[in-house]
C-alpha positions as CSV (number, residue, x, y, z in Angstrom):
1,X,84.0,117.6,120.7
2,X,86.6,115.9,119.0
3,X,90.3,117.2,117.2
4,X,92.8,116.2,114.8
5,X,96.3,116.9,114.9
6,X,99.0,118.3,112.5
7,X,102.7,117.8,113.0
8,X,105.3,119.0,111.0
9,X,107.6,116.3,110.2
10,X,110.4,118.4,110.0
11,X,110.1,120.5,112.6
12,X,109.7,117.3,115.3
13,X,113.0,115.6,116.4
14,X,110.9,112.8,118.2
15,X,111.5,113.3,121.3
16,X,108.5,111.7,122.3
17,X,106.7,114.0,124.7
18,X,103.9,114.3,123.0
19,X,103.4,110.7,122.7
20,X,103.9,110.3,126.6
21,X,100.9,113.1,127.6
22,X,98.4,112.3,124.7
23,X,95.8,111.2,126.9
24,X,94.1,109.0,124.5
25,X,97.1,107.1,122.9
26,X,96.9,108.7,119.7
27,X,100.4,109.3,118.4
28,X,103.1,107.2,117.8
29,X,106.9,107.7,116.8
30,X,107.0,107.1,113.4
31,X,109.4,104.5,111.6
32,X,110.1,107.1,108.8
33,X,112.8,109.5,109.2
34,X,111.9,113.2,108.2
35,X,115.3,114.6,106.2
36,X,117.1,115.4,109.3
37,X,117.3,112.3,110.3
38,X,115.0,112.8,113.3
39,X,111.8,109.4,113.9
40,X,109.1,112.6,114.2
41,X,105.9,111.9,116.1
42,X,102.8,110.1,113.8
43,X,99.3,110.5,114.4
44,X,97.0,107.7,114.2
45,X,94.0,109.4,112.4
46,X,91.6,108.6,114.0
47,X,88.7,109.8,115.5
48,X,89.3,109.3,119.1
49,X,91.6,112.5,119.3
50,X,89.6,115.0,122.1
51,X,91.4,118.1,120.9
52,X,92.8,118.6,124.3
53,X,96.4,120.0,122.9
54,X,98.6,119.0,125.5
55,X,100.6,117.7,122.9
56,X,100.7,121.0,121.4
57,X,101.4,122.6,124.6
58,X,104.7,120.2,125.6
59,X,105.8,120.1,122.2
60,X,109.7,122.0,122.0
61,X,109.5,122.7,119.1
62,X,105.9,123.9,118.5
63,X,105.7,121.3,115.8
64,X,102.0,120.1,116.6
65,X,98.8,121.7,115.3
66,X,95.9,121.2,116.8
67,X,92.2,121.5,115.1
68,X,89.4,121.3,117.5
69,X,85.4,120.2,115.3
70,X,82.5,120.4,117.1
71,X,79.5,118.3,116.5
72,X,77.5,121.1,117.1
73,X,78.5,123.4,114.6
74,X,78.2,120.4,112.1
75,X,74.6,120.4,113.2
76,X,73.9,124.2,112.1
């Protein structure tokens, strides 16, 4: 199974917390501020993302989406 994320760049103040638990590296803080001012979390794109959610699940300010796609529905 893999996932992809969603983060709402103005919702995430970068606090980094996200970054710290991703398991397999996958998001960074960005160099773009959102209109707040906040650096809010990035993610890479790509396909290594497991679709754990622990991101989602640390995240203060429930700024992280995440969308789970399983090969095996792909296959039906």
């Amino acid at each position: 199974m893999t996932g992809k994320i969603i983060i709402d760049i103005e919702k995430c103040k970068g606090c980094g917390l996200c970054v710290m638990v991703c398991p397999k590296g996958q998001i960074v803080i960005s160099e773009k501020s959102n209109k707040k001012g906040y650096f809010p979390a990035k993610f890479k794109g790509s396909d290594n993302c497991s679709g754990c959610a622990m991101c989602a699940i640390i995240c203060p300010e429930a700024a992280i989406r995440v969308c789970k796609n399983s090969e095996n529905k792909a296959k039906k």
